[in-house]
C-alpha positions as CSV (number, residue, x, y, z in Angstrom):
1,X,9.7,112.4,116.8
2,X,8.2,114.0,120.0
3,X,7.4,117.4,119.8
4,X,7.1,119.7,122.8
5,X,6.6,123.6,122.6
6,X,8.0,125.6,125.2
7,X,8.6,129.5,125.3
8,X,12.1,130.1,124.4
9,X,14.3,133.0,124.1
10,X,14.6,134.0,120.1
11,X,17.8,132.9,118.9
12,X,18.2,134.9,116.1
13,X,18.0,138.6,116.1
14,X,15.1,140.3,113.9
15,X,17.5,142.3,112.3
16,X,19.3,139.3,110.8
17,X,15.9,138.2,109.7
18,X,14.6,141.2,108.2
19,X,17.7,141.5,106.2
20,X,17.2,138.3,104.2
21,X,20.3,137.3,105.5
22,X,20.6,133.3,105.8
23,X,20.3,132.5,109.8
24,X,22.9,131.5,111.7
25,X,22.7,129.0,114.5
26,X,24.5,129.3,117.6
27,X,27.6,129.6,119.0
28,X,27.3,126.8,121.2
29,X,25.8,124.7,117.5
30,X,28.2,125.6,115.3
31,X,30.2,122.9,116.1
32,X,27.7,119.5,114.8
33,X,27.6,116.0,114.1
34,X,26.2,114.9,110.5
35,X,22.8,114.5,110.2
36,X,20.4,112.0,108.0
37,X,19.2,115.5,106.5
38,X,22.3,116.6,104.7
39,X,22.1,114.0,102.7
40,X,21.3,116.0,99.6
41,X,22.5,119.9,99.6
42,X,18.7,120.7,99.6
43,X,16.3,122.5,101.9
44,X,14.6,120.3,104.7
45,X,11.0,119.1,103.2
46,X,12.7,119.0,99.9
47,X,14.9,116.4,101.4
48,X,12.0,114.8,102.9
49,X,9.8,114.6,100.1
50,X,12.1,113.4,97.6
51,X,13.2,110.1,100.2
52,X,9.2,109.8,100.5
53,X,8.3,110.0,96.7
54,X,11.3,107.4,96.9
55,X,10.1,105.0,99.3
56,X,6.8,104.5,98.6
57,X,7.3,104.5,94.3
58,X,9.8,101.6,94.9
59,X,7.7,99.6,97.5
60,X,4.6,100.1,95.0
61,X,7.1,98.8,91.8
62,X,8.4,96.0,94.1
63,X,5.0,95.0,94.9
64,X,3.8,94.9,91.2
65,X,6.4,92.7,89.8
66,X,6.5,90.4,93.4
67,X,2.5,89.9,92.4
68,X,3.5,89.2,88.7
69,X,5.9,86.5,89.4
70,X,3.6,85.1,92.0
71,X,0.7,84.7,89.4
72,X,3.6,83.6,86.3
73,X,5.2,81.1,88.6
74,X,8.4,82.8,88.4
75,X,10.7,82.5,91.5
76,X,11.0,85.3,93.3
77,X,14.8,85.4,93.9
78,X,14.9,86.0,90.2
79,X,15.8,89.8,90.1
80,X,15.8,92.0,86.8
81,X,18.2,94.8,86.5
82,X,15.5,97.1,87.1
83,X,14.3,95.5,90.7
84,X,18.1,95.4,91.6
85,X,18.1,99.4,91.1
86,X,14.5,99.7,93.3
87,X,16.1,97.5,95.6
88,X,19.2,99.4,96.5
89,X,16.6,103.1,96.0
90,X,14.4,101.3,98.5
91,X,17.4,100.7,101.0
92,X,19.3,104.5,100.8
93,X,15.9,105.7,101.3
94,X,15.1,103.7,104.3
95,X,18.8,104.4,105.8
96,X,17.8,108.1,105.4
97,X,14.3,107.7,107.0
98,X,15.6,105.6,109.6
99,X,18.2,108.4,110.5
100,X,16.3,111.1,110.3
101,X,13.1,109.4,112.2
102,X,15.8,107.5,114.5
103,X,18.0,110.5,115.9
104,X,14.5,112.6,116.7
105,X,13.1,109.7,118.7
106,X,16.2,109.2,120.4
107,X,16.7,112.7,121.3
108,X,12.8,112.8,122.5
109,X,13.8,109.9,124.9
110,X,17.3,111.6,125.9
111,X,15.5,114.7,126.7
112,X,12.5,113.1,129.0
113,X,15.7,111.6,131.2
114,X,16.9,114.9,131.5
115,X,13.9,115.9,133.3
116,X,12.7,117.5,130.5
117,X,15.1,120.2,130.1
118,X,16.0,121.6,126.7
119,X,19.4,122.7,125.8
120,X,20.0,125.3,123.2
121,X,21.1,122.5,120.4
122,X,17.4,121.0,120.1
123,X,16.0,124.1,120.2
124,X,17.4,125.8,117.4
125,X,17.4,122.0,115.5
126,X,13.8,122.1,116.5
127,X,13.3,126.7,115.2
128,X,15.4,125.2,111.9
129,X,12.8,122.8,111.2
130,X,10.2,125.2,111.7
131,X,11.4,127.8,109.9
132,X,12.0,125.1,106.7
133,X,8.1,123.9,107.5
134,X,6.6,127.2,107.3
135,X,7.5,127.7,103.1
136,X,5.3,125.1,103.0
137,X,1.9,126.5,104.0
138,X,0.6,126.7,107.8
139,X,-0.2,123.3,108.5
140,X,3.3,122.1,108.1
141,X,4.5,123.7,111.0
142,X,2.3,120.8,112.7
143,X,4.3,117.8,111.4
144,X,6.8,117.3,108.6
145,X,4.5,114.9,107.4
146,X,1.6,116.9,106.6
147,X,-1.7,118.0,108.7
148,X,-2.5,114.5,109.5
149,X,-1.6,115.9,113.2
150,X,-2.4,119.2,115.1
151,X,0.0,120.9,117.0
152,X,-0.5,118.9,120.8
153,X,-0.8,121.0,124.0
154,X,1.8,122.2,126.0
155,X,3.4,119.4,128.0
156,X,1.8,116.5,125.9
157,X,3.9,113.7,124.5
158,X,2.5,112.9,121.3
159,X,4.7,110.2,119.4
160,X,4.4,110.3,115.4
161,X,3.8,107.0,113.9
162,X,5.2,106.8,110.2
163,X,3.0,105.4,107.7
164,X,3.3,102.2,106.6
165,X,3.5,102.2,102.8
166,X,3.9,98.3,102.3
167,X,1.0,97.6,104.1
168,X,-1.1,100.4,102.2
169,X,0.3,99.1,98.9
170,X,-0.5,95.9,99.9
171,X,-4.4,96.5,100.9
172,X,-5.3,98.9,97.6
173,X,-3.4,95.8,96.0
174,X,-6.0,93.3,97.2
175,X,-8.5,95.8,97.3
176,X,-8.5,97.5,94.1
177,X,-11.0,100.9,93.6
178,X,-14.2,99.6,92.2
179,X,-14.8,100.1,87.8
180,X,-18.0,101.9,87.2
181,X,-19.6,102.0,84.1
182,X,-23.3,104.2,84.1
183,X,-26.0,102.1,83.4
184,X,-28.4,102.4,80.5
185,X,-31.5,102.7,83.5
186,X,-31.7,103.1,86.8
187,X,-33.7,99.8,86.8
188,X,-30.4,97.9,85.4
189,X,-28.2,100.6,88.3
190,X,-30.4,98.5,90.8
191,X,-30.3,94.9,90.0
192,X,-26.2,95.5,89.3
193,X,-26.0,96.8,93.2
194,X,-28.4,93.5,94.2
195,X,-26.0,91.3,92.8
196,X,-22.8,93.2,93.6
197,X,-24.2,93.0,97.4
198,X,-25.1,89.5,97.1
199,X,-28.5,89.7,97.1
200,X,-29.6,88.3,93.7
201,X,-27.3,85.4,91.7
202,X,-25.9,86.1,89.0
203,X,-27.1,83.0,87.4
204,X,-30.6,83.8,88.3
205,X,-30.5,86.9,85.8
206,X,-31.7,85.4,82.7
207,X,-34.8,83.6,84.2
208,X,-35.7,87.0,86.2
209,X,-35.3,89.2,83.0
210,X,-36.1,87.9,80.5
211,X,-33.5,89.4,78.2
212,X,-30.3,87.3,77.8
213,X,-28.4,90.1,76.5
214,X,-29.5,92.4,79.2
215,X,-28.5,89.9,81.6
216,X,-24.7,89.3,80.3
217,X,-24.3,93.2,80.2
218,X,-25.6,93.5,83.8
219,X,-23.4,90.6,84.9
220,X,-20.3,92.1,83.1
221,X,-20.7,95.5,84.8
222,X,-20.6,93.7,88.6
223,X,-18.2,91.2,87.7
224,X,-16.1,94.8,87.3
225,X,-17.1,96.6,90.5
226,X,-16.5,93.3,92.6
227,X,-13.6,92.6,90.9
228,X,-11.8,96.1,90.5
229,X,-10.8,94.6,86.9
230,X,-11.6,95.6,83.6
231,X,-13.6,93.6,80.9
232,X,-13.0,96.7,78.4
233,X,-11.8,94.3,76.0
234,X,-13.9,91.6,76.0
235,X,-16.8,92.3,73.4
236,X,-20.5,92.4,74.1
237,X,-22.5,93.3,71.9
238,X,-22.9,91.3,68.1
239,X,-23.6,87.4,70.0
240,X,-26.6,85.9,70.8
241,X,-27.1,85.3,74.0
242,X,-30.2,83.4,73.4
243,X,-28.4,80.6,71.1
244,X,-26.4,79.6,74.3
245,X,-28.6,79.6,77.0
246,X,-29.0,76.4,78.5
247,X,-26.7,74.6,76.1
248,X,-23.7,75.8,75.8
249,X,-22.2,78.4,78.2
250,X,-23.5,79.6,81.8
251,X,-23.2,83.1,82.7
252,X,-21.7,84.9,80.0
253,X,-20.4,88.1,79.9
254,X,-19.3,88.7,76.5
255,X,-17.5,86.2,74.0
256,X,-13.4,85.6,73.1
257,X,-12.7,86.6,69.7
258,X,-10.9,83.8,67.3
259,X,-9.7,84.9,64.2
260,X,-10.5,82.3,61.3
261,X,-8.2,81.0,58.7
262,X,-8.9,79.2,55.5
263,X,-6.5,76.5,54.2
264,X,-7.0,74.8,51.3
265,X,-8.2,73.8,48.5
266,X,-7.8,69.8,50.0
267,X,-8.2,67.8,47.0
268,X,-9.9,65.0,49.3
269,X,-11.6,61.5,47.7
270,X,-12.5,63.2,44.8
271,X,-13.8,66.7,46.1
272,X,-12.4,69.9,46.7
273,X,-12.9,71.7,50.6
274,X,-12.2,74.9,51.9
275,X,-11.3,74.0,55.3
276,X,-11.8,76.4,58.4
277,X,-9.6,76.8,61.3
278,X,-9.8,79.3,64.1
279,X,-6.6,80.0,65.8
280,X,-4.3,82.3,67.6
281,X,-0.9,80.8,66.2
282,X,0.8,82.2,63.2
283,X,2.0,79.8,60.7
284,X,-0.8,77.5,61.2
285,X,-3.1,77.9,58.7
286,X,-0.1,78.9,56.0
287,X,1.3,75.4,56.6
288,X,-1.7,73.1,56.6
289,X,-2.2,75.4,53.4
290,X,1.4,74.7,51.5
291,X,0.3,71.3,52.6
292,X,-3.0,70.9,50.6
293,X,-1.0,72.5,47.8
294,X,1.0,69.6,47.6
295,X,-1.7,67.1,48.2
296,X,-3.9,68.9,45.3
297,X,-0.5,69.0,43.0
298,X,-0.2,65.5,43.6
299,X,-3.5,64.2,42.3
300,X,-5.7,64.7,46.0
301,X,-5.7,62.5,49.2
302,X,-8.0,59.3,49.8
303,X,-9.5,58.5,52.9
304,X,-11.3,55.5,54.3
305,X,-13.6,55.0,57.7
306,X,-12.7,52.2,59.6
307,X,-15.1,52.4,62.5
308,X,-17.8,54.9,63.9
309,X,-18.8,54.7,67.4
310,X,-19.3,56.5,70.7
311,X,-18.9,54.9,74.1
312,X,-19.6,55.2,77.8
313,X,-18.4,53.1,80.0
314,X,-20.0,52.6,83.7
315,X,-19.1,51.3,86.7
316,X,-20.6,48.8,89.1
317,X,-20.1,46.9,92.0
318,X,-21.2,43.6,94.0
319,X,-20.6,41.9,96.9
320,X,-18.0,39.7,95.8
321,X,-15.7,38.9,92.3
322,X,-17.9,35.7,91.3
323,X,-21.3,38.0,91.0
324,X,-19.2,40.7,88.8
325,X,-18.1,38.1,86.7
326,X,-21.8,36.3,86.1
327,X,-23.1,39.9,85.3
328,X,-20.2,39.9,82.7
329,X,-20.8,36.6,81.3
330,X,-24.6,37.7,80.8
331,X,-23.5,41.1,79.2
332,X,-21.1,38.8,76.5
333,X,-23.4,36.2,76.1
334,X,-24.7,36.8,72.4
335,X,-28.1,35.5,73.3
336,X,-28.7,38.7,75.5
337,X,-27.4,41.0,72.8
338,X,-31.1,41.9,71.0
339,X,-32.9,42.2,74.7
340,X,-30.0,44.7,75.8
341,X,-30.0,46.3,72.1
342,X,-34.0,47.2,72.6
343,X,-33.6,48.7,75.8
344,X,-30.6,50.9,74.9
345,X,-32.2,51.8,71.2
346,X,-35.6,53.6,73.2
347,X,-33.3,56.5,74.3
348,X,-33.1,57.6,70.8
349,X,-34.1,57.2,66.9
350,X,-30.4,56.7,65.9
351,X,-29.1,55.2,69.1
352,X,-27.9,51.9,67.6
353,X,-26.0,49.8,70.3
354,X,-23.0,48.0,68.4
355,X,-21.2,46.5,71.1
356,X,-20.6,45.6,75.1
357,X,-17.4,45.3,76.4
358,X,-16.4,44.8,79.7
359,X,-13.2,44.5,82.3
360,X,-13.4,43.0,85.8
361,X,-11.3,45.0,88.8
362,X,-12.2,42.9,91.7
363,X,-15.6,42.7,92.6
364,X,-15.8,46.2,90.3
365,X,-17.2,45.4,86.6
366,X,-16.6,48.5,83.6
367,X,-19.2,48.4,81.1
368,X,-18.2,49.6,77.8
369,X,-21.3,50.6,75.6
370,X,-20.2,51.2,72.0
371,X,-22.9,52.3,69.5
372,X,-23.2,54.8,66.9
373,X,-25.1,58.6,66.9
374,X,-26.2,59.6,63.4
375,X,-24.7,63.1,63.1
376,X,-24.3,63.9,66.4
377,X,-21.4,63.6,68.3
378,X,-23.1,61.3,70.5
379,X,-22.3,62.2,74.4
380,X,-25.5,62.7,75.6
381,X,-27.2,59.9,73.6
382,X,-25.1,57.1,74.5
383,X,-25.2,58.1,78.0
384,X,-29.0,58.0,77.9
385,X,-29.1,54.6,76.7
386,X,-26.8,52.8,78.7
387,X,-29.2,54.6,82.0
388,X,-31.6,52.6,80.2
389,X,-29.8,49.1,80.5
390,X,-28.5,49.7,83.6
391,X,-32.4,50.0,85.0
392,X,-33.4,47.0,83.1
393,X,-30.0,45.2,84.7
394,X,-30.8,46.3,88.4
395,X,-34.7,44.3,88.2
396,X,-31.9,41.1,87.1
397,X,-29.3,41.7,89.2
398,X,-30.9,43.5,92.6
399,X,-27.5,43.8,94.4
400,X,-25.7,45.3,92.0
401,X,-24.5,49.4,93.1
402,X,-24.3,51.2,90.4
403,X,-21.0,53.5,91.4
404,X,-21.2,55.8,88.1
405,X,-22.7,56.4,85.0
406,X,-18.7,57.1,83.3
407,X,-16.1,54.9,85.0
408,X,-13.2,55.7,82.6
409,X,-13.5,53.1,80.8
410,X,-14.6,55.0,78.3
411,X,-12.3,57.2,77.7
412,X,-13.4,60.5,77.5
413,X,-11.3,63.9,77.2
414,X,-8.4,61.5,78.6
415,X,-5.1,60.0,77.0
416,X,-6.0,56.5,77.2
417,X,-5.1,53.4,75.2
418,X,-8.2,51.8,75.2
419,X,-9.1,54.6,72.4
420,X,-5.9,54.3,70.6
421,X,-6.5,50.4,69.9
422,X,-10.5,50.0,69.8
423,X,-11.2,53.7,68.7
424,X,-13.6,56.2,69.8
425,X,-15.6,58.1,67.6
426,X,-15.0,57.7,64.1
427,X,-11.6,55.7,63.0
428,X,-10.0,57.0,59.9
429,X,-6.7,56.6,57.7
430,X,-6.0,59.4,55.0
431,X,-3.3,58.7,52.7
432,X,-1.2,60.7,49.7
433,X,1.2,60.0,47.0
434,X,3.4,62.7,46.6
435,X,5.2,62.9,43.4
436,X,8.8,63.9,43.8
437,X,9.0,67.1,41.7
438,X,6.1,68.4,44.6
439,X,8.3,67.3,47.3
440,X,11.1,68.8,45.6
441,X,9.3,72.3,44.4
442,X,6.5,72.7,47.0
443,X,8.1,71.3,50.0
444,X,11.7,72.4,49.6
445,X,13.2,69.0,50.6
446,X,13.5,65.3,49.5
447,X,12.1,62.2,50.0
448,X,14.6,60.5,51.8
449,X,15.0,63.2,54.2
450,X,11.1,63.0,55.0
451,X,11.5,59.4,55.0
452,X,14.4,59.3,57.7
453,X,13.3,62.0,59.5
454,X,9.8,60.7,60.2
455,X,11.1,57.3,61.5
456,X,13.6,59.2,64.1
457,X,10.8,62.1,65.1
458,X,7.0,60.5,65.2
459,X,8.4,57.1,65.5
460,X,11.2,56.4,67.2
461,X,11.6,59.8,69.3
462,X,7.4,59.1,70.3
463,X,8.2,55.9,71.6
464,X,11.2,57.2,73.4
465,X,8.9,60.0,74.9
466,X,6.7,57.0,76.3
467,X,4.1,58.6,73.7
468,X,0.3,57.4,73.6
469,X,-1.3,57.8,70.8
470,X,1.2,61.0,69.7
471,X,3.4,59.3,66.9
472,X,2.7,62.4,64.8
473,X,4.3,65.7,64.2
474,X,1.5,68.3,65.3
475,X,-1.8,66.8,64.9
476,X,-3.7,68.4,67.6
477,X,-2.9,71.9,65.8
478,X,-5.3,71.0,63.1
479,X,-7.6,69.3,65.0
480,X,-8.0,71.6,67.4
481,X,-8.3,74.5,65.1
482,X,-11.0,72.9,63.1
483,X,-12.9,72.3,66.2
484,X,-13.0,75.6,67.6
485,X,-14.1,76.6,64.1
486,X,-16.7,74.2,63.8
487,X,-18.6,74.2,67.2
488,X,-17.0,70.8,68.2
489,X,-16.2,70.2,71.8
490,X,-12.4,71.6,71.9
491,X,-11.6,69.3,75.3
492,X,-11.9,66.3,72.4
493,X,-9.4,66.9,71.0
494,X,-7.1,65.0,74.0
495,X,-7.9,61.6,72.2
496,X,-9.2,63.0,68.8
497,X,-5.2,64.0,68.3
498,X,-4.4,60.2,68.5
499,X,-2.6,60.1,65.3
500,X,0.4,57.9,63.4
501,X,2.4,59.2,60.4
502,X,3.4,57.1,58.3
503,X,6.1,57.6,55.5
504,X,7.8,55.9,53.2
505,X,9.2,56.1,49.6
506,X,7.3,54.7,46.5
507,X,7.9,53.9,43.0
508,X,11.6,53.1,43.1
509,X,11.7,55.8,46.0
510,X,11.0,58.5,43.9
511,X,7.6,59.3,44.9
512,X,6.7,59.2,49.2
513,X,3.7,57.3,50.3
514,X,2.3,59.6,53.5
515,X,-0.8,58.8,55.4
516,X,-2.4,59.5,58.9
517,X,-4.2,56.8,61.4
518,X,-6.7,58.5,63.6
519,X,-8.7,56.1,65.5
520,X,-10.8,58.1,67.2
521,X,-11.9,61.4,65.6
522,X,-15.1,62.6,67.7
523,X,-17.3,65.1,65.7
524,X,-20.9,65.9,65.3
525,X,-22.5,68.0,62.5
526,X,-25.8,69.0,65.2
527,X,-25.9,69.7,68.8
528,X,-23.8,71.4,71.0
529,X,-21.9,74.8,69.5
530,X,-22.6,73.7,66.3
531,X,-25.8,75.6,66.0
532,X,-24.0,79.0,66.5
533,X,-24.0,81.4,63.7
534,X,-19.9,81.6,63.6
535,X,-19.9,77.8,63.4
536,X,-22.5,77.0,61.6
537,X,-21.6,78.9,58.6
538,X,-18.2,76.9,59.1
539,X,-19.8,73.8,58.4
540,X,-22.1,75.2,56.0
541,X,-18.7,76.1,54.2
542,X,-17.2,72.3,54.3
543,X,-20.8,71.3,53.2
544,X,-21.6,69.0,56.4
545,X,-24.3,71.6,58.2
546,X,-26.6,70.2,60.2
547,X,-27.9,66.7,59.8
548,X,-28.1,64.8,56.5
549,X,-31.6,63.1,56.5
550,X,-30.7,60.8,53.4
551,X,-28.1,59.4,55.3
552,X,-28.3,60.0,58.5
553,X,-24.8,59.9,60.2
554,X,-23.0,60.7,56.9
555,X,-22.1,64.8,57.2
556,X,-20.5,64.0,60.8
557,X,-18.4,61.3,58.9
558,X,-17.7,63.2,56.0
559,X,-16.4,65.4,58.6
560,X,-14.0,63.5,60.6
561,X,-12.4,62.3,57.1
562,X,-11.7,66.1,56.1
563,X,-10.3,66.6,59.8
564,X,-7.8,63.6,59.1
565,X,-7.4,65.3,55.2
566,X,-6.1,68.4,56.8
567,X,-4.2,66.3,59.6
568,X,-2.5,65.0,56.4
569,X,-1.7,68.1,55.3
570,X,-0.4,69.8,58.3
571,X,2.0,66.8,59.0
572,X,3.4,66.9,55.7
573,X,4.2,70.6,55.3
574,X,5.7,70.7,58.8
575,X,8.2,67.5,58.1
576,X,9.2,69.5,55.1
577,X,9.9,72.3,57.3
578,X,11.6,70.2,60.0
579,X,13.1,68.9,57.5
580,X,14.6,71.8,55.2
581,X,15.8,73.4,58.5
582,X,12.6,76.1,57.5
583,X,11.1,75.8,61.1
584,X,13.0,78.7,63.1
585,X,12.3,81.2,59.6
586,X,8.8,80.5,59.2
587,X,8.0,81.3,62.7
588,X,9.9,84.3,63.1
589,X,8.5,85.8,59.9
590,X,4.5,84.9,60.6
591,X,4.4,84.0,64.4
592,X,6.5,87.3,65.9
593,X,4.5,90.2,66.3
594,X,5.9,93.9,65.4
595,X,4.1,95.8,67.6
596,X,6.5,96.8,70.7
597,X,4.5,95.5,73.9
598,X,6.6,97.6,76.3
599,X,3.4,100.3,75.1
600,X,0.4,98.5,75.0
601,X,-1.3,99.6,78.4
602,X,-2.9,97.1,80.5
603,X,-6.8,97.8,80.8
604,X,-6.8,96.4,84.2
605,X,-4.7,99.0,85.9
């Protein structure tokens, strides 16, 4: 609204004034249109204040939950109750702005036409809004909007801009204030401002320090001031950073906290195992556990390996179909086998190749190498012997382009069928006889129902689903759970989960005959995050730590038949459940937390 000061005659008397009496405009005002301003029987720059406070909480609460639904995938033409109410706040207050801004810009630009010329209505308008400004301290009589602006000269148009709150929501949105913790030194205050400014990598810390820990606290600290986030709750200290470096994780900044579960006994082959599983989902570990009560009340589970090996499976290429398909015979050809076997067995002492097999795409010919790893999982070693053949190929076969080291074929951390039919890993089927007082006792339900309900769900209601490899109830739960507790690699578990459950009714269908297929279980007792404290005193617990030196190979099966064990006994105890219409109760009573979210306060705000 322009503002123009120009000596005018005083309006109201200083007696009036004096005497506290409330002033009067007038005569030629009394009569007056509405204003924007009497919108609330308050005074003026309460008015004003309370339509500001207004406008910019509800554009700051609209923002918030516009950025939440963004990052959540939610559509934004979903509206709560709540954003209904900010949205018709947000419009009354803009209607008022709009009318109060509006009718002084209007009247500025009347005025100016009128060469100028001020009649008695603006100026008492104009003495009214000063008088209500000058309650509020001396620099309000500037601007109702604070002392952004000084009073301008005599004569001098000076047009007020209003803010722009969406836009400075917006920018402290994307630009959040930076988190700053004090440093232990001023040497680690220095290096966190190099790599906050970009001058030293953050991956470069550990090789320039020294000090692995000192490194993932310094990296922590200007991930927050870059970021504006907090990492309050993400633990440092208690981890040892020096266990992980170059092995397992790159630039850490603390470590995720899993809370570890212990189901069991599983009466498996003969021997009893307290089995591990780290997971964030109630109900879990109390279900694989009712489960191994009815396996151990049944007289235990057996188990039987069917196959053990790891593959990798390259890629080449040749000129045309006919030189793909000599390389393919030569690969076959059992003559070849013990001169290919040498040169894969030199990448390692328990490297053992087991098998070639290969699939023609054109001119393109996938090499799958199948051998076994001892107690490894066997990733790295298989890869290194099948760089070795594919040197001692390229001196045989000079045009042949070797296109990849993994050409799918494999199939690693995939859903594929190839590991469903020749396996991956280790193969293993885990069966149970459970009597029918367990069933009945234990599992709340009978064996028919199991029976009938098994055939619809894993078998028939899988292959409707188009499923591969997933004719089970919830096999990946227990898989995965055991992983993550013993240092396997948790990305396995997309073909490790391959499972089929099987049951039927035994001993003139008293009893139910219940077993799990897994044909390709991929586990390693060494390597990888194996050797961290947490999960290394997992598989210290099951017995299988580290590698077994008498039989090399042996702890990393033993493994894979207690992760098809527990398989077992997760499947069975949620049938039952399924079953005996238990599901919905189980979860509501162990997976629903008490604690009323609407008070936890988010530690990045």
């Amino acid at each position: 609204m322009d503002v123009r000061r120009r000596p005018v005659k005083p309006v109201y008397t200083s007696k009036d004034a004096s005497a506290g009496e409330p002033l009067k405009p007038h005569k030629q005002q009394q009569v007056s249109s509405p204003k924007a301003s009497d919108a609330l029987p308050l005074p003026l720059y309460l008015t004003n204040g309370l339509f500001f406070t207004m406008f910019f909480s509800v554009m700051y609460f609209l923002l918030v939950r516009w950025r939440e639904k963004i990052r959540n995938s939610i559509p934004l033409h979903v509206v709560t109750l709540s954003e209904l109410l900010a949205m018709v706040s947000l419009i009354a207050s803009v209607i008022y702005l709009l009318g109060f801004f509006g009718i002084g810009i209007v009247q500025s630009f009347v005025s100016r036409s009128n060469s100028d010329s001020w009649d008695i209505e603006d100026e008492n308008a104009e003495q009214l809004i000063i008088e209500e400004d000058s309650r509020r301290g001396p620099c309000a009589a500037a601007t109702t909007l604070g002392c952004a602006i000084p009073p301008p000269p005599a004569r001098q148009i000076v047009p007020m801009v209003p803010q722009q709150p969406a836009k400075v929501a917006l920018s402290l949105a994307e630009k959040p204030e930076p988190i700053i913790t004090p440093a232990v030194s001023e040497d680690d205050e220095e290096i966190i401002q190099s790599v906050v400014q970009g001058k030293t990598p953050s991956y470069s810390l550990e090789s320039k320090l020294g000090d692995c820990k000192r490194a993932a606290s310094i990296r922590k600290e200007a991930l927050q001031r870059i970021t504006g986030k907090s990492l309050e709750g993400l633990p440092l200290e208690g981890f040892d950073y020096e266990s992980i470096l170059g092995q397992c994780c790159e630039m850490p900044v603390g470590y995720v906290q899993i809370p570890v579960g212990i189901a069991g006994p599983l009466l498996l082959d003969g021997r009893e195992y307290s089995v591990p599983m780290a997971t964030t989902e109630g109900c879990l570990v109390a279900s694989t556990n009712r489960g191994c009560k009815a396996i151990f009340a049944s007289g235990g589970a057996s188990s039987v390996l069917l196959r053990d090996g790891m593959t990798r499976a390259p890629v080449v290429r040749f000129s045309t179909a006919k030189r793909a398909a000599e390389l393919k015979f030569f690969v076959e050809d059992p003559m070849n086998s013990e001169t290919l076997s040498l040169v894969f067995n030199k990448s390692s002492r328990f490297a053992r190749l087991q098998s070639i097999q290969c699939a023609i795409a054109g001119k393109n010919l996938y090499m799958r190498f199948s051998c076994s790893t001892g107690d490894a999982m066997g990733m790295n070693m298989v890869s290194k012997g099948v760089q070795n053949v594919l040197d001692y190929l390229q001196n045989e076969y000079p045009d042949m382009d070797v296109i990849g080291i993994s050409g799918n074929f494999c199939s690693d951390k995939k859903p594929a069928a190839v590991n469903w039919i020749e396996g991956r890993g280790k193969s293993v089927v885990c069966e149970a006889i459970i009597k029918e007082e367990v069933v009945k006792k234990v599992l709340k339900t009978e064996v028919a129902a199991l029976v009938e309900l098994n055939m619809l769900k894993n078998l028939t209601g899988s292959a409707m689903a188009g499923a591969l490899g997933g004719f089970n109830a919830h096999a990946s739960n227990i898989v995965s759970a055991i992983y993550l507790a013993t240092g396997q690699d948790p990305a396995q578990n997309v073909e490790s989960s391959h499972c089929i459950t099987m049951m039927e009714p035994v001993n003139d269908g008293k009893d139910l005959h219940v077993s799990v297929t897994m044909p390709s279980i991929e586990v390693g007792t060494v390597g990888g995050g194996t050797q961290l404290a947490s999960q290394s005193a997992c598989l210290n617990l099951l017995g299988v730590k580290g590698a077994n030196r008498e039989a090399p190979g042996s702890n990393a099966r033993l493994l894979a038949t207690i992760v098809a064990g527990s398989v077992l006994a997760g499947e069975l105890s949620l049938m039952s459940a399924i079953s005996a219409g238990q599901l919905v109760k189980s979860h509501m009573k162990y997976n629903r937390s008490s604690k009323d979210i609407t008070q936890v306060s988010n530690p990045s705000s």
